[in-house]
ROFI-773397 format. One record per residue (C-alpha): residue in three letters; y, z, x. Coordinates in steps of 0.1 Angstrom, whole numbers, plus 5000, padded with zeros to 4 digits. Each point is the difference from the previous one (the first is absolute). Layout:
N
ALAYZX
...
***
This chain:
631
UNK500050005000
UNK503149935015
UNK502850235006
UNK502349844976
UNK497450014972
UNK499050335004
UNK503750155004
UNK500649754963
UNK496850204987
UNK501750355006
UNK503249924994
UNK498649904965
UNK497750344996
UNK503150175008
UNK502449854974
UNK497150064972
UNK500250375012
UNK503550025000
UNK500049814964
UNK497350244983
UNK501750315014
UNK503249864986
UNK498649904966
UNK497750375001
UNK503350125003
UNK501849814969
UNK497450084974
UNK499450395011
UNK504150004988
UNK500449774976
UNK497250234981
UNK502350275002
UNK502749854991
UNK498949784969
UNK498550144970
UNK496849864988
UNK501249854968
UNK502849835007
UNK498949664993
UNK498650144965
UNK502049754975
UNK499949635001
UNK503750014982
UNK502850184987
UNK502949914973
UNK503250075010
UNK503649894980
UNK503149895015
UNK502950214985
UNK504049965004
UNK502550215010
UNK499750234968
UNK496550015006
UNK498949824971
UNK497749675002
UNK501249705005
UNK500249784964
UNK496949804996
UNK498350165026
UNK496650154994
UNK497750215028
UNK498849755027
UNK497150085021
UNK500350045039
UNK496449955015
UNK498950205028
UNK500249795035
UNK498350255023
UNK502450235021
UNK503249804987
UNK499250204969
UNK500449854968
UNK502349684995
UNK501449784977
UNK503149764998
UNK502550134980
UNK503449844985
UNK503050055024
UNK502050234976
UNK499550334996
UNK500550355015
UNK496550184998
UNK496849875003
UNK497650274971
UNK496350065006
UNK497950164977
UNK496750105012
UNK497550224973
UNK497850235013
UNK497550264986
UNK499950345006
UNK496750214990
UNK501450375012
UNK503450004997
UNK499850355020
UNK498449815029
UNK503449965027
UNK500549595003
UNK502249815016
UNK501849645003
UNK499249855033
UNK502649685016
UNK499649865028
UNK503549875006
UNK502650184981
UNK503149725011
UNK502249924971
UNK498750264973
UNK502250184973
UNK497750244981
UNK496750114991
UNK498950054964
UNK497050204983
UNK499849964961
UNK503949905005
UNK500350355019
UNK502549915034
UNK497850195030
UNK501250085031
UNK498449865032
UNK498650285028
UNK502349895024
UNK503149904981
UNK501749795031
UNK498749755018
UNK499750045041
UNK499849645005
UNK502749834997
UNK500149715022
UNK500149654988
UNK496149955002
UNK498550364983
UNK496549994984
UNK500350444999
UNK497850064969
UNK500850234968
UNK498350294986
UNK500950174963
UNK497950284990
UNK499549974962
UNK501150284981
UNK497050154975
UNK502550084971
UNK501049614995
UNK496249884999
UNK498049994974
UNK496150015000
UNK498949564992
UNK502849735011
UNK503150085017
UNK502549745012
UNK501949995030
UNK503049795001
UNK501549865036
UNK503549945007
UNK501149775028
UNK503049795007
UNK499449674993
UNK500649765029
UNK500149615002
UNK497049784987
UNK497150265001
UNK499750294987
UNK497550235022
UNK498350344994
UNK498450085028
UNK496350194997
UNK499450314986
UNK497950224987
UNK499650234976
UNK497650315004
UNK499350395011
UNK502950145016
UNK498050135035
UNK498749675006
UNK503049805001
UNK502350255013
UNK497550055029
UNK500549555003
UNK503550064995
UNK500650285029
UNK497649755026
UNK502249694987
UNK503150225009
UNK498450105034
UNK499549635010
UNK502849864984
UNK502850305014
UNK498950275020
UNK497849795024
UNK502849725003
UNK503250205009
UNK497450215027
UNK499549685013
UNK503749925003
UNK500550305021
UNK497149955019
UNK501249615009
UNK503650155005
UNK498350275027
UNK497749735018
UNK503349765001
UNK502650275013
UNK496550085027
UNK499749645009
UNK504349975010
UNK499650365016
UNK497249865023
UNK501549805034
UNK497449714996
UNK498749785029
UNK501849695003
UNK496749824988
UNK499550234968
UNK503649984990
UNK499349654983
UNK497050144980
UNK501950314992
UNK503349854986
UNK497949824977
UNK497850314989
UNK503150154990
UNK501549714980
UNK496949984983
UNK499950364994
UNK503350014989
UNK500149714978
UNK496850184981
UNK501950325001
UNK503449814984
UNK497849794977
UNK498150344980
UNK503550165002
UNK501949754986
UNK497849814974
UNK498350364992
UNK502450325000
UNK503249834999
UNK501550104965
UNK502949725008
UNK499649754969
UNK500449675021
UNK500349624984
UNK496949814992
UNK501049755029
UNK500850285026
UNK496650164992
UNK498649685004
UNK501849945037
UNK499450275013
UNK496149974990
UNK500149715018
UNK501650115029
UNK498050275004
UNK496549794999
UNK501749785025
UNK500750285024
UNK496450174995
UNK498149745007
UNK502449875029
UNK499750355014
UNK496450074995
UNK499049675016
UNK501850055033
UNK499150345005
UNK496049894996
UNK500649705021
UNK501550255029
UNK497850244992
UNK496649775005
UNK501149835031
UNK501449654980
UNK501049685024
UNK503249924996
UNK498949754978
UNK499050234974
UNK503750115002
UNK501749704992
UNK497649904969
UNK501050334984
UNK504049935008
UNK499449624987
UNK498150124968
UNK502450264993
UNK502949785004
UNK498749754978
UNK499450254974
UNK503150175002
UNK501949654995
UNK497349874969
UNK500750364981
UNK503650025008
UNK500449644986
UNK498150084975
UNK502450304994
UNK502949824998
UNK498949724981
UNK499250214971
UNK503550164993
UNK501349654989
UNK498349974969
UNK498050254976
UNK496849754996
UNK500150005038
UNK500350375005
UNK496750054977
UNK498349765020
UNK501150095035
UNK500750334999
UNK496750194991
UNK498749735025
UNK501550115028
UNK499250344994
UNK496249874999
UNK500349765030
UNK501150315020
UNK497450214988
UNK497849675012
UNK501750045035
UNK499350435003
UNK496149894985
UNK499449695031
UNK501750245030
UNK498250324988
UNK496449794993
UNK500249835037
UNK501450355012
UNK496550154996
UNK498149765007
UNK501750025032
UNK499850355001
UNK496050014997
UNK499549715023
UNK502350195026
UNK497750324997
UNK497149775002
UNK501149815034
UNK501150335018
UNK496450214989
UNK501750234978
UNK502750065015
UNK502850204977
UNK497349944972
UNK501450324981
UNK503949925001
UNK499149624993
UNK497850084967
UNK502550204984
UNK503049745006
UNK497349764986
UNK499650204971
UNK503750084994
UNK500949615005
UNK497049914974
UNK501950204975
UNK503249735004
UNK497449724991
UNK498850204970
UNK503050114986
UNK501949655001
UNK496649844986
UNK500450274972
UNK503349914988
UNK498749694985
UNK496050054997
UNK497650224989
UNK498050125023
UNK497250264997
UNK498050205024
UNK497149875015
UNK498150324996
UNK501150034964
UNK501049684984
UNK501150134970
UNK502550205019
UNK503149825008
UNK503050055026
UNK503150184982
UNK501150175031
UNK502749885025
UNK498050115029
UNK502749915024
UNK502150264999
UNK496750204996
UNK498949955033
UNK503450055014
UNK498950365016
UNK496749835010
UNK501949705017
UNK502350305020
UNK497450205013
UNK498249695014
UNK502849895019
UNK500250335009
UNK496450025012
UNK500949695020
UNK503250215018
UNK497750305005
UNK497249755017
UNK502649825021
UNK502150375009
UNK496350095010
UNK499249675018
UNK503250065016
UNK498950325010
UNK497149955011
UNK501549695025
UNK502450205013
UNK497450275005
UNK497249735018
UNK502849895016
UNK501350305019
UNK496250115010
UNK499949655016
UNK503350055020
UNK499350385006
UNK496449875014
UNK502149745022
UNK502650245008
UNK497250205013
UNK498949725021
UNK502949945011
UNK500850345013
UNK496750005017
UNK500849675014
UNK503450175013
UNK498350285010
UNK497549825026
UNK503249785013
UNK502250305002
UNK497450145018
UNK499349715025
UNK503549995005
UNK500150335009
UNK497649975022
UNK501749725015
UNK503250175003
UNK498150305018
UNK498749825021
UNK503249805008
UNK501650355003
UNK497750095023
UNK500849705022
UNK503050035005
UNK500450335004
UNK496849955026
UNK502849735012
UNK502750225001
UNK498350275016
UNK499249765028
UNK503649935004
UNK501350304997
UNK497150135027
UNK501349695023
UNK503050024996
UNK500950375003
UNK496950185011
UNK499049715023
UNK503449945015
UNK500550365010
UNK496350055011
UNK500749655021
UNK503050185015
UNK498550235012
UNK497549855015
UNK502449755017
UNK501850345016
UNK496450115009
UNK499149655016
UNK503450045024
UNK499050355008
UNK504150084988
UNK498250314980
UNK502750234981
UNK497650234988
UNK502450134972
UNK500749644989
UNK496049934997
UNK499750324982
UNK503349914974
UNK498249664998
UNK496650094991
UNK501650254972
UNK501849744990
UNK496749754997
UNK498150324982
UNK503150074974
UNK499949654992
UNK496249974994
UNK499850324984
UNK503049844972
UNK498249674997
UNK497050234990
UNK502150244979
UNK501549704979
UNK496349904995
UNK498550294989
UNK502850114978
UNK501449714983
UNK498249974969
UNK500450374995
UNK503750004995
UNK503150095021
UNK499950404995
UNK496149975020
UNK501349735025
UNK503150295009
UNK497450265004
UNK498049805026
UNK503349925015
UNK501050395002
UNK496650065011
UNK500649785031
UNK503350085009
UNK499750354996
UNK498250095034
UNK502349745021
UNK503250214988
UNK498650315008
UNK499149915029
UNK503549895008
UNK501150344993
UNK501649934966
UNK499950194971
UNK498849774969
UNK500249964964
UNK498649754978
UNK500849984960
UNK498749814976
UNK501649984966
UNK498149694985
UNK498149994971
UNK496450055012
UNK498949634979
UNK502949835019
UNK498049705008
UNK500049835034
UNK501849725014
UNK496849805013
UNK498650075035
UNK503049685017
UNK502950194985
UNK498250335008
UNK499849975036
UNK503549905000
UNK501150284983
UNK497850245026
UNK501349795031
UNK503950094990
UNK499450344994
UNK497750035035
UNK502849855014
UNK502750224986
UNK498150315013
UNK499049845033
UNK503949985002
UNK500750304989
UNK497650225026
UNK501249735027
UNK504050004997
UNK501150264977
UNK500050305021
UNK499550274970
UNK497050234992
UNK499349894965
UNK499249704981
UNK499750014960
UNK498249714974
UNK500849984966
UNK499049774975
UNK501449994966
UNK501549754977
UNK503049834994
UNK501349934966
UNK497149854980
UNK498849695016
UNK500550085038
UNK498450255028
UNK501650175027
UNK498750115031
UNK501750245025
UNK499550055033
UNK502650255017
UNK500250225032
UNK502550275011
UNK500849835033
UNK503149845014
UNK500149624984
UNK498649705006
UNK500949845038
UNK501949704999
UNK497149825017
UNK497350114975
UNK502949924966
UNK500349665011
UNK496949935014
UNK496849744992
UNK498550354987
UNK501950044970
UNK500549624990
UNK496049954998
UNK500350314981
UNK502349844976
UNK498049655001
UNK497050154990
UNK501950154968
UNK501549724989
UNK496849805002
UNK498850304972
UNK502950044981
UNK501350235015
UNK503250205021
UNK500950155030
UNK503050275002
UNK501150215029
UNK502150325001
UNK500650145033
UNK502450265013
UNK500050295026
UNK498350184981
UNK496849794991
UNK498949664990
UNK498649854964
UNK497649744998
UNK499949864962
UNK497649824991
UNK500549814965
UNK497349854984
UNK499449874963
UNK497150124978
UNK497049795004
***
């Protein structure tokens, strides 16, 4: 079987299921709604009367025949005010409650028992739109029957060319106000809950900020919501007694716009080519310009008008009946072709647009229920399935919220899972990069231990040995030197050691060193630290620097001052700076040593950190300063 067949083959089951569920539906409430008897009498007699209700001269009782839900018709004369029908009926048990049964109750002027005026249960209408078919209930009051025949005597205004009384029965009180209340209920209640509900699931469908490729399906869902909505207000519950002709427009303008509306909406919401698209536009046009012309054409002339006008109103009920009918078949075939998919949602908007078939069939056929044919459909089930049609679409906005959801949802445990990834993937490059720059760390600084071994350690040892070679041996000289070569290596190792640590460790090891050379010198020595003990280091390159200016400034110190003491102190400077001290109690600095090669390395090697050199010197001592930013 091919896939077209098959998907042809379950499209079809489903529009069968979706008919019988619809039609299950009809006759469960059309039951409820319609007393058994109300197709009892083939005819009733009825009199035309004038304006001071007596009958019209040489006019006897005329018989309207029964012509199924249109109730009982016959052509009447064109004068007259009020259309008489006389209907007898027999009572057995006048003490048994009864009660007259309409099942439209448009146009009517009184109810009569025996020639007895009686008073309807509900005295005032609730529909009062231009199209009403609200039904009538009069409970018959014991003390004005009488036990054999009893007649009861109809009043309606009489209208045109026909004169109409709808179907009624006549019968115990509990059945037909039970029909009456479930007529009410279909015909009312349900209706205006299905207004509010279209209203809600319109003002949810403008609250929502659609995708840009659901905003064409949504603008029409809500035209075609809305024009349902206006169409049950207006030609329903709207007490405003419009023209004939304006009625007539606006029923036509509303078809035009439901069946536009509905039609779009199914074509975006299946998927449609574009194709699809324009048909709809080009059939709609068409129609719109045949029913307009139509519309115009009859206002010239009256013979025209009863020709053309009551066409047009048909012809658009023909357009609603084609664009609903091809509208679910489209529908099942759609639920067919995806396996189900939004089978629920799609059902009940297949039920909901098989009631706009029904009902515009209705208006000018019987039609009866398959599962009962001698039940026929006197409901307007369009506004019936108004709350029905609502929560649908609102099933389909839950399903797409939770669609959404559930995207958004599979879609962040995709990019958390690749995020993941990711971060590992950083992780293990951050991590060979480390490595990388550890090792290139550890090359240079192999490198620049090599230099700084050549070039300082190396020189001096060389210089030594040179003086060694000539045998022009200064004992204390070799001795200064070799101190000099030890100092230095023990710095290089010091800046090593401590660097990572921070700069409060690195000035420990430093005070560590020193602190036996001073003494030994004689000098008294202090050494402060007011750091922060998490002050972190420069790096062990701007360490070493920092340790060869301060060994130099005590190596000064012990060597030129002339004083007994020498004092450190480390402490900072404002917020973003460091300052370190290095002061004795002796005469000054020497000329020689102030402008010497000494003090400008010193200051090179600052200003290759960052850093400053300031002297104070007097007769009374010298300052070393040693400014240095925060690392």
């Amino acid at each position: 079987m091919g896939l077209t067949m098959r998907t042809g083959l379950i499209a079809l089951l489903l529009l069968v299921l979706s008919q019988l569920a619809f039609w299950a539906m009809v006759t469960v409430a059309e039951r409820q709604a319609r007393p058994a008897d109300l197709a009892s009498r083939p005819f009733v007699e009825f009199q035309v009367l004038d304006e001071n209700d007596q009958p019209l001269s040489g006019q006897g009782p005329i018989r309207a025949a029964y012509q199924g839900t249109s109730g009982y018709r016959a052509d009447a004369i064109e004068q007259g005010a009020t259309d008489r029908f006389s209907v007898l009926f027999t009572v057995t048990d006048k003490h048994q409650p009864l009660a007259f049964f309409m099942a439209i109750r448009e146009n009517l002027k009184a109810v009569k028992v025996n020639g007895i005026t009686v008073q309807p249960d509900v005295p005032l209408p609730e529909l009062q739109g231009p199209i009403t078919s609200e039904p009538a209930y009069f409970p018959l009051p014991m003390n004005v029957l009488q036990n054999g025949t009893n007649i009861l005597t109809i009043e309606k205004d009489h209208a045109g060319m026909v004169s109409v009384l709808p179907e009624f029965s006549i019968g115990p009180a509990r059945e037909l106000a039970s029909a009456y209340r479930w007529k009410n209920r279909y015909l009312v209640d349900i209706p205006l809950a299905g207004v509010a509900i279209l209203v809600f699931t319109i003002a949810l469908c403008l609250a929502v900020n659609w995708p840009q490729e659901d905003r064409g399906r949504m603008h029409w869902l809500i035209v075609f919501l809305g024009s349902c909505m206006m169409f049950t207000v207006t030609m329903t519950f709207n007490p405003v007694n419009l023209p004939f002709t304006v009625t007539g427009a606006l029923i036509v303008l509303f078809q035009l716009t439901i069946g536009l509306s509905l039609s779009k909406f199914i074509a975006f919401d299946i998927g449609a080519p574009r194709k699809i698209h324009r048909a709809i536009g080009w059939i709609t046009g068409l129609a719109a310009t045949v029913l307009g012309l139509m519309l115009a054409a009859a206002m010239f002339r009256d013979d025209w008008f009863e020709l053309l006008f009551p066409m047009a109103i048909w012809r658009s009920f023909s357009f609603v009946i084609l664009m609903a009918a091809l509208a679910v078949i489209a529908l099942c075939w759609a639920c067919a072709a995806t396996g189900g998919g939004r089978l629920l949602e799609r059902m009940i908007l297949a039920i909901c647009l098989t009631t706009f078939v029904v009902d515009r069939l209705s208006s000018s056929f019987d039609i009866q229920s398959p599962f009962d044919p001698s039940l026929p459909i006197s409901l307007y089930w369009s506004p019936i399935v108004g709350p029905l049609l609502g929560l649908g679409m609102i099933l389909s906005l839950a399903r797409q919220a939770g669609e959404a959801r559930r995207t958004v949802v599979d879609s962040n445990r995709i990019l958390a899972a690749r995020l993941e990834q990711q971060d590992a993937e950083l992780a293990r490059s951050y991590e060979a990069q480390k490595q990388m720059r550890e090792r290139q760390v550890m090359l240079e600084e192999r490198q620049r231990i090599v230099r700084d071994m050549h070039d300082g350690i190396g020189g001096q040892l060389l210089g030594l040995m040179m003086q060694v070679k000539r045998r022009d041996t200064d004992l204390g000289s070799v001795e200064q030197g070799l101190q000099s070569s030890i100092a230095d290596l023990r710095l290089i190792v010091d800046s090593m050691d401590t660097a990572e640590a921070g700069l409060v460790e690195s000035l420990r090891a430093f005070e560590h060193r020193v602190r036996p050379q001073i003494e030994a010198a004689r000098f008294a020595f202090t050494f402060r630290i007011d750091l922060d003990e998490a002050e972190p280091g420069p790096g062990p390159r701007p360490t070493l620097h920092i340790l060869r200016v301060l060994q130099e400034a005590v190596t000064n110190a012990i060597r030129h001052s002339g004083g007994g003491a020498i004092d450190i102190v480390c402490r900072y400077q404002g917020s973003e700076r460091i300052e370190i001290t290095v002061g004795d109690d002796g005469r000054g600095l020497p000329e020689a040593v102030s402008g010497g090669r000494g003090l400008a390395n010193m200051r090179h090697r600052l200003a290759t950190i960052g850093g400053e050199l300031n002297i104070d010197s007097s007769s009374a001592g010298a300052q070393i300063r040693v400014n240095l930013p925060r690392f």
